[in-house]
N, C-alpha and C positions, 0 to 999 in steps of 0.2 A: 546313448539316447535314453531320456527318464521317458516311460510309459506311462498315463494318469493312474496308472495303478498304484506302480511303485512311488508315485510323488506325493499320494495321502500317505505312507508309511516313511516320511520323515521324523528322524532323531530328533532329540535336544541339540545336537551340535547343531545342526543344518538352524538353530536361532541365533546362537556362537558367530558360526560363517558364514552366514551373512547380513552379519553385524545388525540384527535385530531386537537382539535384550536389550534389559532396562538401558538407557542412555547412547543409545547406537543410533547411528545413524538411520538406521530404518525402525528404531524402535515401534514395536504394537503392529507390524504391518504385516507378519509371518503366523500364522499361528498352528499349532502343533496339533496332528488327530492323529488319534490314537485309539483306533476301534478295538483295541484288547483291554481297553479300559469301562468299553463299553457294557453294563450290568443290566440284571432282568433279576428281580428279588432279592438280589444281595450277590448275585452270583455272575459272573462273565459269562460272557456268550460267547465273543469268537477267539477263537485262538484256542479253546480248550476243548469242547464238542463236536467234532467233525460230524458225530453220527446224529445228531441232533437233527433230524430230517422235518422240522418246522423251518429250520434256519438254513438249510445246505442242502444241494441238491445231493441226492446219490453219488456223485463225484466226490465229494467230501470238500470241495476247491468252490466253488458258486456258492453263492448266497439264494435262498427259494425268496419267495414274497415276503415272509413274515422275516427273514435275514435283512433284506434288501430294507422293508421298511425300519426294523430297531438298528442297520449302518446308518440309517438317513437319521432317522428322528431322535437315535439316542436311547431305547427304552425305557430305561423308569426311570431317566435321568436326561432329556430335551437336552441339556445342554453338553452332554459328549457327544453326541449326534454331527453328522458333516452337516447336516444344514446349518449348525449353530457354527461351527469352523466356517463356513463359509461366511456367513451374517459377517460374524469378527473379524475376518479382513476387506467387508466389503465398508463398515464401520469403520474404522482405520483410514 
């Protein structure tokens, strides 16, 4: 059973299998997030700073407010953000 957790942390493959790259039959209808891709001044945020107690609760595992909002919106870049993943398959 996928958890919505683990189903924003799909691979490239998961575009592969099921058959969503260029020319596929589901082509453009998948779209891949990738919050370790997610930057604040040139620099990642998650995946590399647990201790970063703007972005992660004392747990090291949750996102605080200011986490939660640059997972949503992206940081200094709107368009890695899940709202932007989402838009992109609701576009599709």
């Amino acid at each position: 059973m996928t958890t919505g957790y683990q189903s924003v942390r799909v691979t490239n493959n998961a575009v592969t299998d099921s058959d969503a790259g260029p020319g596929g039959a589901y082509a453009g209808q998948l779209s891949v997030f990738q919050p370790t891709l997610i930057t604040v001044g040139g620099k990642a945020v998650f995946g590399t700073d647990y201790m970063d107690y703007d972005r992660y609760f004392s747990d090291a595992i949750h996102y605080a407010g200011l986490g939660q909002d640059t997972y949503v919106f992206g940081g200094g870049d709107p368009s890695g953000g899940l709202a932007a993943a989402v838009n992109d398959v609701i576009a599709a």
